[in-house]
Backbone atoms as SQL, in Angstrom:
CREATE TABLE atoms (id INTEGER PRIMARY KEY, chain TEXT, resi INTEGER, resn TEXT, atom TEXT, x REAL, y REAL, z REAL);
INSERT INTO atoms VALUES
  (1, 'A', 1, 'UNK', 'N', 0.472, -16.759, 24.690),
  (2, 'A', 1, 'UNK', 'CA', -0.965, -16.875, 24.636),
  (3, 'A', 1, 'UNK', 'C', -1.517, -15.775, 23.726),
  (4, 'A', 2, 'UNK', 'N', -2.285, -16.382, 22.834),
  (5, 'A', 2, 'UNK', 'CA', -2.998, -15.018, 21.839),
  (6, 'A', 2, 'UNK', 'C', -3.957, -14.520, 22.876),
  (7, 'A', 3, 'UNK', 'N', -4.274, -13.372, 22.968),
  (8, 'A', 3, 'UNK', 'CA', -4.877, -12.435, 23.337),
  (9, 'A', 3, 'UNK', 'C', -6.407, -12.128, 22.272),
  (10, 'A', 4, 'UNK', 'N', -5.614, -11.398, 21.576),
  (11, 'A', 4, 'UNK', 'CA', -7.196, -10.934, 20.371),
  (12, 'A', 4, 'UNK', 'C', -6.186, -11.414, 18.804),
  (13, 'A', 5, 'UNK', 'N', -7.621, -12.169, 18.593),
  (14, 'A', 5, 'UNK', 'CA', -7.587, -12.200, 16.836),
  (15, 'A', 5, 'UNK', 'C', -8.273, -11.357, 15.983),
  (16, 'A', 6, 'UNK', 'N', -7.449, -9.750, 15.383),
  (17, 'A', 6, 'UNK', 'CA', -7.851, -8.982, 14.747),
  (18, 'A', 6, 'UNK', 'C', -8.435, -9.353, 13.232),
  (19, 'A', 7, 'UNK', 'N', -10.076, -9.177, 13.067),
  (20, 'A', 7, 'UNK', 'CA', -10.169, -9.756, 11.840),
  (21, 'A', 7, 'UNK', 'C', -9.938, -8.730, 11.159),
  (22, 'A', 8, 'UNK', 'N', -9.680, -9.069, 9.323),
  (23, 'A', 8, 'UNK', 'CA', -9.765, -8.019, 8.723),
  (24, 'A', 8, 'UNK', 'C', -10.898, -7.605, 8.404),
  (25, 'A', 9, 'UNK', 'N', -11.232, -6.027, 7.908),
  (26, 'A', 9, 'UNK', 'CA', -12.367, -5.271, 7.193),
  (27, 'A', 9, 'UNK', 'C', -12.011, -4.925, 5.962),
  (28, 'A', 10, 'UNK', 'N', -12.441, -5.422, 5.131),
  (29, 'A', 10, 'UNK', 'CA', -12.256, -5.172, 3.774),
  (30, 'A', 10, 'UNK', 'C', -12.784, -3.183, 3.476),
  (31, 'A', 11, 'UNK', 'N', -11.861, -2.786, 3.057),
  (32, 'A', 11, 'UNK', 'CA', -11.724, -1.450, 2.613),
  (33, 'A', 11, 'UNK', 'C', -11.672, -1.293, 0.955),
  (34, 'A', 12, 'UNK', 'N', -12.751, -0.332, 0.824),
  (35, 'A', 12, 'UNK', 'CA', -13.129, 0.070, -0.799),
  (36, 'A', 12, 'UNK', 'C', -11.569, 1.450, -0.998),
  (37, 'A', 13, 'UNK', 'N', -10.265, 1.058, -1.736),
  (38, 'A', 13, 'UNK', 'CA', -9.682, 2.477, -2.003),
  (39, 'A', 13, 'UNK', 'C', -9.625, 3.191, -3.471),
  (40, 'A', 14, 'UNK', 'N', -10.866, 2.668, -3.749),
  (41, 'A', 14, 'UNK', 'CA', -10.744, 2.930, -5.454),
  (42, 'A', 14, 'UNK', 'C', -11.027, 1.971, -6.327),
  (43, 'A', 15, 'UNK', 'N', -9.829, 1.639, -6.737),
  (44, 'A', 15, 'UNK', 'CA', -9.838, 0.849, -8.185),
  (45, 'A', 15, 'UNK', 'C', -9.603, -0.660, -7.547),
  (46, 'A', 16, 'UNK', 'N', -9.399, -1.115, -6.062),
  (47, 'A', 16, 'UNK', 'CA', -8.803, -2.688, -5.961),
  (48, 'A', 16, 'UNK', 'C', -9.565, -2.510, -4.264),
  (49, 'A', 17, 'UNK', 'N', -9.693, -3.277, -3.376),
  (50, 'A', 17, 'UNK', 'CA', -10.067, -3.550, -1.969),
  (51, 'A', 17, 'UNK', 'C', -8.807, -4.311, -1.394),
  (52, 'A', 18, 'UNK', 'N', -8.599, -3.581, 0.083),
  (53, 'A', 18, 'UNK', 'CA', -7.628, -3.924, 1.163),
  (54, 'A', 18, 'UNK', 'C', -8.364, -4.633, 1.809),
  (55, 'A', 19, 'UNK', 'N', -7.245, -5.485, 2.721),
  (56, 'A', 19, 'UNK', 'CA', -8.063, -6.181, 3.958),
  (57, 'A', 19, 'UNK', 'C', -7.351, -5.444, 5.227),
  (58, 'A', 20, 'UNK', 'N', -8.212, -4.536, 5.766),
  (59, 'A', 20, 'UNK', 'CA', -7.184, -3.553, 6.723),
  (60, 'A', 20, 'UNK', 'C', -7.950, -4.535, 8.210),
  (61, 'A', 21, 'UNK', 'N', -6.555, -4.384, 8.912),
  (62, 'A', 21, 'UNK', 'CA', -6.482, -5.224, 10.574),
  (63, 'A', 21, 'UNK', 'C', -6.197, -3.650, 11.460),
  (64, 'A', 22, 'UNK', 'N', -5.520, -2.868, 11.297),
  (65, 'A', 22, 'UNK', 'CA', -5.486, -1.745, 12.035),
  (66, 'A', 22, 'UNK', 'C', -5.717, -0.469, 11.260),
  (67, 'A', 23, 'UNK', 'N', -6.321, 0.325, 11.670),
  (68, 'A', 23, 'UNK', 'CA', -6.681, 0.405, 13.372),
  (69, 'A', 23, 'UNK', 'C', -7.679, 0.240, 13.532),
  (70, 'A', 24, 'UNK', 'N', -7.836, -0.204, 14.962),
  (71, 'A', 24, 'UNK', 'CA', -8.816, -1.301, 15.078),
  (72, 'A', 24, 'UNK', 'C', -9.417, -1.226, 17.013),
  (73, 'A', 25, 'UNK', 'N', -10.588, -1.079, 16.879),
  (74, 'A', 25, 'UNK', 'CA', -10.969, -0.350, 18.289),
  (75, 'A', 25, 'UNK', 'C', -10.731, -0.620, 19.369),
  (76, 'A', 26, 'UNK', 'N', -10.271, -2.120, 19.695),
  (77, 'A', 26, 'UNK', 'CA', -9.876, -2.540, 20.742),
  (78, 'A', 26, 'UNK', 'C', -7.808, -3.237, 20.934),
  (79, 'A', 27, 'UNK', 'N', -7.622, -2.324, 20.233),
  (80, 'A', 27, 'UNK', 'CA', -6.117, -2.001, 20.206),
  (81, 'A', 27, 'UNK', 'C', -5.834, -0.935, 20.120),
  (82, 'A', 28, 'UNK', 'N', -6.156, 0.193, 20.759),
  (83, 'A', 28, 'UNK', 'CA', -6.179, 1.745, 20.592),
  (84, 'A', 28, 'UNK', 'C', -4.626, 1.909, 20.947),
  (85, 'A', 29, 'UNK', 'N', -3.835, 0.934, 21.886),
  (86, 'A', 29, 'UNK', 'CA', -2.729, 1.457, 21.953),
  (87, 'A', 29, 'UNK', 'C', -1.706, 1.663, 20.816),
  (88, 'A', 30, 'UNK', 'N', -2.294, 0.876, 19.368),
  (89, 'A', 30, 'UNK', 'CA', -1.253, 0.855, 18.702),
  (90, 'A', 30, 'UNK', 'C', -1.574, 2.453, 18.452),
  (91, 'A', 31, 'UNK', 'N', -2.566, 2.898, 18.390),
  (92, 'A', 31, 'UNK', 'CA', -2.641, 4.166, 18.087),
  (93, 'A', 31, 'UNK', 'C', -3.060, 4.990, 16.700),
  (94, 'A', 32, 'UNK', 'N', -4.023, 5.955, 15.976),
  (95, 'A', 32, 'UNK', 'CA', -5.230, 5.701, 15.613),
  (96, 'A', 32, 'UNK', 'C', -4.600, 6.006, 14.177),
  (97, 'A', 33, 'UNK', 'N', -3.349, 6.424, 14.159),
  (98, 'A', 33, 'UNK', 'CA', -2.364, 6.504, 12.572),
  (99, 'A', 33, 'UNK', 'C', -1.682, 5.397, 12.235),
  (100, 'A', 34, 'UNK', 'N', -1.914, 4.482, 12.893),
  (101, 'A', 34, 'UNK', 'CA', -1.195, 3.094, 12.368),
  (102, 'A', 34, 'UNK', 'C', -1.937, 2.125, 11.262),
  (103, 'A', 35, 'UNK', 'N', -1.670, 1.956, 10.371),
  (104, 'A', 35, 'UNK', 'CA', -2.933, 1.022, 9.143),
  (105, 'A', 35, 'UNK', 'C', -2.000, -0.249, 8.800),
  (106, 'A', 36, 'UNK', 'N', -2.705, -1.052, 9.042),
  (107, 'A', 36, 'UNK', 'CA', -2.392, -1.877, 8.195),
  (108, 'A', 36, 'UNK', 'C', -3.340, -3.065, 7.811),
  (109, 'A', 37, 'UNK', 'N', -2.519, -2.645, 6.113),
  (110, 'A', 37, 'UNK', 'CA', -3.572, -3.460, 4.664),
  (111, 'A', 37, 'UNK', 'C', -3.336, -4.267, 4.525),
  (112, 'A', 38, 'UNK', 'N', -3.551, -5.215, 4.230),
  (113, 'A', 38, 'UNK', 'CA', -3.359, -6.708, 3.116),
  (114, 'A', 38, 'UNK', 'C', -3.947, -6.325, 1.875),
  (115, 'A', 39, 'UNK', 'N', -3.597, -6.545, 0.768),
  (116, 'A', 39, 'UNK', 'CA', -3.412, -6.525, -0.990),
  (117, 'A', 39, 'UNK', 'C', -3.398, -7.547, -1.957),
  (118, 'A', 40, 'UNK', 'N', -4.333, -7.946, -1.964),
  (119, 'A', 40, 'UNK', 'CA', -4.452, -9.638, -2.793),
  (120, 'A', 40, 'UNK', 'C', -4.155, -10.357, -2.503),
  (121, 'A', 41, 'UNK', 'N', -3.545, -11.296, -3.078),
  (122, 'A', 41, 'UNK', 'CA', -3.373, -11.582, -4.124),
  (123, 'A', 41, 'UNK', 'C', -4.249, -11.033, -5.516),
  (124, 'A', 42, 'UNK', 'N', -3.819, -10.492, -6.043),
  (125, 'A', 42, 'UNK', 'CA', -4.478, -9.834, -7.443),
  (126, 'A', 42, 'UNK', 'C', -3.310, -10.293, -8.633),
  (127, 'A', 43, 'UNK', 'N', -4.135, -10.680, -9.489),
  (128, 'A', 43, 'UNK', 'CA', -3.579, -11.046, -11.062),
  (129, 'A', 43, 'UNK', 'C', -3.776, -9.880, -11.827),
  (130, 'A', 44, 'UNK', 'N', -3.058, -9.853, -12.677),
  (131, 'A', 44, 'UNK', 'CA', -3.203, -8.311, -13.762),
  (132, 'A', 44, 'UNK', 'C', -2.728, -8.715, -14.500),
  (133, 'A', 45, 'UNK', 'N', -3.998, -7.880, -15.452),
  (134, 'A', 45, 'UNK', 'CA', -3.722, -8.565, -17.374),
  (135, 'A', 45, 'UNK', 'C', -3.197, -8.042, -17.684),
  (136, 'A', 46, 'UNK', 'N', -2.464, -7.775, -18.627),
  (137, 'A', 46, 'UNK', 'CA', -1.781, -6.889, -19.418),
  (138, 'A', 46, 'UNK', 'C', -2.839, -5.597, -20.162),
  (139, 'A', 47, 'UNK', 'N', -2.462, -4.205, -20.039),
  (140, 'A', 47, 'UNK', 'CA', -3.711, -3.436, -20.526),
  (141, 'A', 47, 'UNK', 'C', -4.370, -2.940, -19.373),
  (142, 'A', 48, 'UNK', 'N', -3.520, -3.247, -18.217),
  (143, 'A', 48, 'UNK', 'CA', -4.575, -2.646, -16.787),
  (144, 'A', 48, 'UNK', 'C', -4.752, -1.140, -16.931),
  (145, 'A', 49, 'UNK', 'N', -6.146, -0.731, -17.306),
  (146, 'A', 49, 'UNK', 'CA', -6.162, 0.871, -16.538),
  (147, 'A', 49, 'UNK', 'C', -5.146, 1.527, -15.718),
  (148, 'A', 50, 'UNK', 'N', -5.071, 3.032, -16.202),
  (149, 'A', 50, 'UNK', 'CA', -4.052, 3.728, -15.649),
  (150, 'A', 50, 'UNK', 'C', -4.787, 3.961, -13.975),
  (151, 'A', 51, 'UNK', 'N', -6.062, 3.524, -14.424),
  (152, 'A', 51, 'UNK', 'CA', -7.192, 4.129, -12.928),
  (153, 'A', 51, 'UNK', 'C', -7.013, 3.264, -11.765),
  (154, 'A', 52, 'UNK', 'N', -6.436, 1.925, -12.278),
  (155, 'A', 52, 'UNK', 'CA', -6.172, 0.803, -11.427),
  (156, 'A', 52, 'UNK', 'C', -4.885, 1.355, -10.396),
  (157, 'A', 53, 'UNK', 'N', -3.697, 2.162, -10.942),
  (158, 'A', 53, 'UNK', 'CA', -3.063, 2.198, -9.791),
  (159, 'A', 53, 'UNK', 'C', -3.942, 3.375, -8.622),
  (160, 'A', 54, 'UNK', 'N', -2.526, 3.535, -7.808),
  (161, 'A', 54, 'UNK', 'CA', -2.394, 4.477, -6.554),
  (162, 'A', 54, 'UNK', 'C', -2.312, 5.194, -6.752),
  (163, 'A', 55, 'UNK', 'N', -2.950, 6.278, -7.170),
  (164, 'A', 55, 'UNK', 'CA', -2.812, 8.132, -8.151),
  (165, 'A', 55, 'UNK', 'C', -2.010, 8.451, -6.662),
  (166, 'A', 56, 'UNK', 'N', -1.563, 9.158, -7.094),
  (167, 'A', 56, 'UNK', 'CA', -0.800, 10.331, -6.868),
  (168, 'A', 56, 'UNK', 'C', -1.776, 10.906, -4.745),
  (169, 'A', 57, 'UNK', 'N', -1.432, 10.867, -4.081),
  (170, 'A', 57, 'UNK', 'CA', -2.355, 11.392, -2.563),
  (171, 'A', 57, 'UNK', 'C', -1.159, 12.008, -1.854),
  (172, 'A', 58, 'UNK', 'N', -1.817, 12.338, -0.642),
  (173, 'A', 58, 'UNK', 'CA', -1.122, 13.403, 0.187),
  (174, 'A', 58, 'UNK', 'C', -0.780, 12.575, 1.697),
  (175, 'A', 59, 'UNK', 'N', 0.172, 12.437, 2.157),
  (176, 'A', 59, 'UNK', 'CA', 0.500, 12.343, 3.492),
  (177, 'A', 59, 'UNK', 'C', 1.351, 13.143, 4.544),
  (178, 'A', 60, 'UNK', 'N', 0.600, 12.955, 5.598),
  (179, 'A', 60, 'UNK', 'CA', 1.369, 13.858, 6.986),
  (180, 'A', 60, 'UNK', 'C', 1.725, 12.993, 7.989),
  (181, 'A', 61, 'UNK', 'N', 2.875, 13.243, 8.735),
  (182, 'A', 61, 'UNK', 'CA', 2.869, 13.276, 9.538),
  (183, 'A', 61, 'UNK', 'C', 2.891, 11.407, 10.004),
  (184, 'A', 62, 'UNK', 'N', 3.293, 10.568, 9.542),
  (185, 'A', 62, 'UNK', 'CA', 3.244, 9.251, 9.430),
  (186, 'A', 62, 'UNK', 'C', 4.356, 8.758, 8.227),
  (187, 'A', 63, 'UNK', 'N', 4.549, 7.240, 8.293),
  (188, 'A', 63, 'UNK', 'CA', 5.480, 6.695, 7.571),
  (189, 'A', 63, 'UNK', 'C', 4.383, 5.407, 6.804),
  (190, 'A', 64, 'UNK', 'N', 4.937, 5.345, 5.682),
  (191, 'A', 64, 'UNK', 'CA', 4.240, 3.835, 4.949),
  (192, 'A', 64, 'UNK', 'C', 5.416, 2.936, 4.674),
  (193, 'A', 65, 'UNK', 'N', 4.781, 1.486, 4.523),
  (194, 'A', 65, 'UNK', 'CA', 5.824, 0.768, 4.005),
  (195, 'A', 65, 'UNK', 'C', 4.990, -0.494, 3.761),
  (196, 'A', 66, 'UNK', 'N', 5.723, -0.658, 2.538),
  (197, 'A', 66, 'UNK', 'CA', 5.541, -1.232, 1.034),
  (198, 'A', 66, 'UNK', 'C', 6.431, -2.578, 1.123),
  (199, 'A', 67, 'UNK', 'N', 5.588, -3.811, 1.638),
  (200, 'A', 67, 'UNK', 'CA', 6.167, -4.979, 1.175),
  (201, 'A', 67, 'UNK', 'C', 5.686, -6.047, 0.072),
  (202, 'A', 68, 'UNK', 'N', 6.021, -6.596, -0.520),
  (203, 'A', 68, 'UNK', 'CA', 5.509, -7.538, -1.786),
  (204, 'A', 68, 'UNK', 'C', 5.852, -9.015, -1.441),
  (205, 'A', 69, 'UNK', 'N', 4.735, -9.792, -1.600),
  (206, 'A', 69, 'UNK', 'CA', 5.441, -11.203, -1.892),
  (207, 'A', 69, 'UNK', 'C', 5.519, -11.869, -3.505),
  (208, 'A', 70, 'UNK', 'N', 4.953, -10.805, -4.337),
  (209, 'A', 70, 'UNK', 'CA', 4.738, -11.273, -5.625),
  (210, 'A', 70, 'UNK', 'C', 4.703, -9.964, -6.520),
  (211, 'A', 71, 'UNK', 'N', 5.160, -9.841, -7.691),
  (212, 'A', 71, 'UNK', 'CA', 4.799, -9.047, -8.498),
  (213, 'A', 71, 'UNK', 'C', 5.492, -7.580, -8.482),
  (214, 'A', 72, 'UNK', 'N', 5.393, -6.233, -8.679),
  (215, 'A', 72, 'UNK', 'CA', 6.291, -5.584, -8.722),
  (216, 'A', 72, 'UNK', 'C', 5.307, -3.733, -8.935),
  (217, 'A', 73, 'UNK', 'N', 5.994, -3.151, -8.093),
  (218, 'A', 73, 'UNK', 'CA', 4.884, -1.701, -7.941),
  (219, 'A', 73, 'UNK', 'C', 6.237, -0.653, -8.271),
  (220, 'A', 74, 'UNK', 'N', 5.903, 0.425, -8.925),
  (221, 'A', 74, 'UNK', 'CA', 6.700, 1.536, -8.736),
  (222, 'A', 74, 'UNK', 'C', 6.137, 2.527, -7.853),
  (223, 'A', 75, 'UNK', 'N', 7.089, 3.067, -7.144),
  (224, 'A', 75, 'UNK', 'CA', 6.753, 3.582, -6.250),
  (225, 'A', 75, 'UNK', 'C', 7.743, 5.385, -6.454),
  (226, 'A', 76, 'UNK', 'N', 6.595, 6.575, -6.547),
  (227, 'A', 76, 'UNK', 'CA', 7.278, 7.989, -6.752),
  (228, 'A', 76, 'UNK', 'C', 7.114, 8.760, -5.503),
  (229, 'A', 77, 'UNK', 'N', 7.416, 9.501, -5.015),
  (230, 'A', 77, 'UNK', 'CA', 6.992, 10.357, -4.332),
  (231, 'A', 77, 'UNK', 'C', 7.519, 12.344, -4.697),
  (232, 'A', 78, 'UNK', 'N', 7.269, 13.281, -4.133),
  (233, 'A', 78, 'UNK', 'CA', 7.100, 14.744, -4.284),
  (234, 'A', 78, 'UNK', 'C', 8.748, 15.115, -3.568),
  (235, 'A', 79, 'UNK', 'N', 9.313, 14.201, -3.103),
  (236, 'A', 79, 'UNK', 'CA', 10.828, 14.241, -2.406),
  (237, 'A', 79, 'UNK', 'C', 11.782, 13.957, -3.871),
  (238, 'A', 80, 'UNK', 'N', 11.706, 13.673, -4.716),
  (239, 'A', 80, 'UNK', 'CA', 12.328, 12.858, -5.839),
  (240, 'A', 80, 'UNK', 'C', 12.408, 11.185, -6.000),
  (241, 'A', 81, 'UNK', 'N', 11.417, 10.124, -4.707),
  (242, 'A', 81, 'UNK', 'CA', 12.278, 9.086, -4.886),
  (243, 'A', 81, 'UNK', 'C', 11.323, 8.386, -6.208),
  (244, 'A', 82, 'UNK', 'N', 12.151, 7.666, -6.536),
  (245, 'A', 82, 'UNK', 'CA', 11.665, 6.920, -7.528),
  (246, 'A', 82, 'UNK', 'C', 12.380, 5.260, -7.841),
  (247, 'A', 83, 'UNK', 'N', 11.561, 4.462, -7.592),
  (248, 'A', 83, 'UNK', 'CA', 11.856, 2.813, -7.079),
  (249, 'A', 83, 'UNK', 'C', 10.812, 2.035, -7.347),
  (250, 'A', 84, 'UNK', 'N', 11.386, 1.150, -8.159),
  (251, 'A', 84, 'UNK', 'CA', 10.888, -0.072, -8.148),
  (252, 'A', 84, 'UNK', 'C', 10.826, -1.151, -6.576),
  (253, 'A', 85, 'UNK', 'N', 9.535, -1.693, -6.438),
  (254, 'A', 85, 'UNK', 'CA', 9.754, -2.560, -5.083),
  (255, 'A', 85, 'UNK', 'C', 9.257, -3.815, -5.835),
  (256, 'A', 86, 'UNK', 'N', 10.208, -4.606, -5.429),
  (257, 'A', 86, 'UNK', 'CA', 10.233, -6.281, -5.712),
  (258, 'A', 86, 'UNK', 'C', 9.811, -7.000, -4.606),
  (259, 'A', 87, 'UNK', 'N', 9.375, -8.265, -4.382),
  (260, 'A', 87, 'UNK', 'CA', 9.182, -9.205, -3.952),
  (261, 'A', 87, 'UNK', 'C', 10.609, -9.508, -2.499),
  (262, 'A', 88, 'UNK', 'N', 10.322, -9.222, -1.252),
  (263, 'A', 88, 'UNK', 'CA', 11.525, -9.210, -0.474),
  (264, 'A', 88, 'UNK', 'C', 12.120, -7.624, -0.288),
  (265, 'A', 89, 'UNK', 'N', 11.952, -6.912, -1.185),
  (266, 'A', 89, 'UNK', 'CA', 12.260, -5.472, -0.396),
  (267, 'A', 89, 'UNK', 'C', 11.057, -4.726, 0.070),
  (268, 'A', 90, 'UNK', 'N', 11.496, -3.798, 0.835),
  (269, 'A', 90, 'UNK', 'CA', 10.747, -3.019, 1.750),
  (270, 'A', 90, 'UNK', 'C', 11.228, -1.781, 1.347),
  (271, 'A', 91, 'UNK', 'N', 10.269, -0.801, 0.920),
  (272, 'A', 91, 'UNK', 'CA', 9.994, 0.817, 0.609),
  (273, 'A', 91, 'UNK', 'C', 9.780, 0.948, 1.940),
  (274, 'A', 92, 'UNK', 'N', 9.886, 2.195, 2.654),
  (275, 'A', 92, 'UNK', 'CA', 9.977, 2.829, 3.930),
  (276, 'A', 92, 'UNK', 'C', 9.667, 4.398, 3.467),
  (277, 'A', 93, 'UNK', 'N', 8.539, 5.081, 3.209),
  (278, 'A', 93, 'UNK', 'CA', 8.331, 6.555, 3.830),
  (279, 'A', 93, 'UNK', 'C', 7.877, 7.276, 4.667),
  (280, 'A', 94, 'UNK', 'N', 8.840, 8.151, 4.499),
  (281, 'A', 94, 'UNK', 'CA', 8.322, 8.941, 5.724),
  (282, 'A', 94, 'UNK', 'C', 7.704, 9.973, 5.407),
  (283, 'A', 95, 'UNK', 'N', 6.664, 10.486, 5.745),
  (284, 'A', 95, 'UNK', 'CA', 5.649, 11.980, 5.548),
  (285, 'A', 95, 'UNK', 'C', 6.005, 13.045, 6.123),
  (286, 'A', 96, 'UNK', 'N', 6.879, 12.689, 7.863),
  (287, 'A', 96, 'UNK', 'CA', 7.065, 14.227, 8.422),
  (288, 'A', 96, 'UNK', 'C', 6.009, 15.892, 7.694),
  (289, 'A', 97, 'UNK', 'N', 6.752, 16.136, 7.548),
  (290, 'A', 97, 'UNK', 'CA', 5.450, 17.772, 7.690),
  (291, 'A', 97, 'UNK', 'C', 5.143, 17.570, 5.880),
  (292, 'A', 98, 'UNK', 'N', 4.902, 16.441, 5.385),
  (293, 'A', 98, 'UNK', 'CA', 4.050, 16.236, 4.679),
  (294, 'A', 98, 'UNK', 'C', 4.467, 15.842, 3.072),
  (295, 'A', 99, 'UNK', 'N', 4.001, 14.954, 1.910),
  (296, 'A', 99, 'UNK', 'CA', 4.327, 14.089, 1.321),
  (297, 'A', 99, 'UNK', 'C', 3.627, 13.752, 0.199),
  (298, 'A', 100, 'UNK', 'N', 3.827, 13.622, -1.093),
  (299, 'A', 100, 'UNK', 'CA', 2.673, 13.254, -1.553),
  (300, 'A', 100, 'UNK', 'C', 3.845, 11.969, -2.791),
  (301, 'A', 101, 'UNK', 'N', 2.839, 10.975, -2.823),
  (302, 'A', 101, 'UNK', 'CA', 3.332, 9.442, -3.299),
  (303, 'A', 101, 'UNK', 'C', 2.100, 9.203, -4.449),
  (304, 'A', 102, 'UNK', 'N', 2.793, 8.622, -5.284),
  (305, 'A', 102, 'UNK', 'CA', 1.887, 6.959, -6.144),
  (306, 'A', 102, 'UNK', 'C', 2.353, 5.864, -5.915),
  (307, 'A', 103, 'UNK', 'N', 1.797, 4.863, -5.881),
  (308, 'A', 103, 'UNK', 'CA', 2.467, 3.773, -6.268),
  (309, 'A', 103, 'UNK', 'C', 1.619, 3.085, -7.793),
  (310, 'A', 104, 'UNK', 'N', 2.145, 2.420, -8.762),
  (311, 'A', 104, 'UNK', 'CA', 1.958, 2.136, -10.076),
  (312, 'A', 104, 'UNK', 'C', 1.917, 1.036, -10.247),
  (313, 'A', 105, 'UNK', 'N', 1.772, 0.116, -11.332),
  (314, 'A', 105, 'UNK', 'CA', 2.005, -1.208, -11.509),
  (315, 'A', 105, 'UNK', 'C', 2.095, -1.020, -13.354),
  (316, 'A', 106, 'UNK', 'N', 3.144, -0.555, -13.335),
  (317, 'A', 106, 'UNK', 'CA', 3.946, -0.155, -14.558),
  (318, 'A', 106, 'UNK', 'C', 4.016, -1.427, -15.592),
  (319, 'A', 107, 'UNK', 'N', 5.055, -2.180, -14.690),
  (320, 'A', 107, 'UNK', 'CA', 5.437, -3.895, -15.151),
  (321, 'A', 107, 'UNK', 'C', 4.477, -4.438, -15.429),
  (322, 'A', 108, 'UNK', 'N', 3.455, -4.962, -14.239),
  (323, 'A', 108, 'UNK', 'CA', 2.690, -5.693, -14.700),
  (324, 'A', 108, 'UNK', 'C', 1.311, -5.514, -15.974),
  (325, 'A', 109, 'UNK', 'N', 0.948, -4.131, -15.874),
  (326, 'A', 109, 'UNK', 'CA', 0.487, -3.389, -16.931),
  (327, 'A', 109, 'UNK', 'C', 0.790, -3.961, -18.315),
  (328, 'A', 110, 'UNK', 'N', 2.044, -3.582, -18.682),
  (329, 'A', 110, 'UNK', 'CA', 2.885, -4.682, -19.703),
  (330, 'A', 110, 'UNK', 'C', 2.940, -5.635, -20.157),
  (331, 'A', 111, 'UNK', 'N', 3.230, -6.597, -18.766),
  (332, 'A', 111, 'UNK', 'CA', 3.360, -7.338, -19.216),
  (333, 'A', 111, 'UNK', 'C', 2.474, -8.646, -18.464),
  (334, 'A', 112, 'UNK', 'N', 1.286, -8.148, -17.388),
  (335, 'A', 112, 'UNK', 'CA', 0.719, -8.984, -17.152),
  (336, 'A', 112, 'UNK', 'C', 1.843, -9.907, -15.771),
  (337, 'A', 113, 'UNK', 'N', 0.854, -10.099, -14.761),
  (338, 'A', 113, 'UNK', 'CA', 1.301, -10.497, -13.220),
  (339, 'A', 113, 'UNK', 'C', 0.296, -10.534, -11.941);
């Protein structure tokens, strides 16, 4: 039996809008560091602004993770990693005592996606 249908709230993070479902006030148990976005579908021309990606931010103390059904992000972080995420893989970080990430859209920049 569904319980609650979390709608999304569209979130301004810059250069593109999320559709964030958590966190969300009447699910406090998931608990008030848990987010989660939805991300387009978005098309990109070739020539996208460097302003369009995920500059460079700071995290603590929490983990992100990066799934795609389309299209292709690079993903850096202040640990050394450096990865491409495709369509079907899953990026996994962790912040522990703290983190700082971009994620890019290198490819599609290029070559349009």
């Amino acid at each position: 039996m569904i319980e609650l249908i979390i709608p999304q709230r569209i979130r301004n993070l810059g250069s593109f809008e999320v559709g964030r479902v958590l966190p969300f006030v009447k699910r406090r148990m998931v608990g008030p560091y848990i987010f989660f976005d939805r991300m387009g579908p978005k098309d990109i021309a070739p020539g996208l602004p460097l302003e369009a990606d995920i500059l460079p931010h700071p995290h603590i103390g929490l983990s992100t993770i990066t799934y795609l059904f389309d299209g292709e992000i690079m993903h850096r972080d202040s640990v050394g990693s450096e990865l491409a995420v495709r369509p079907g893989e899953v990026n996994w970080m962790t912040a522990g005592k703290g983190i700082t990430h971009s994620e890019r859209f290198e490819k599609p920049r290029l070559e349009g996606g």
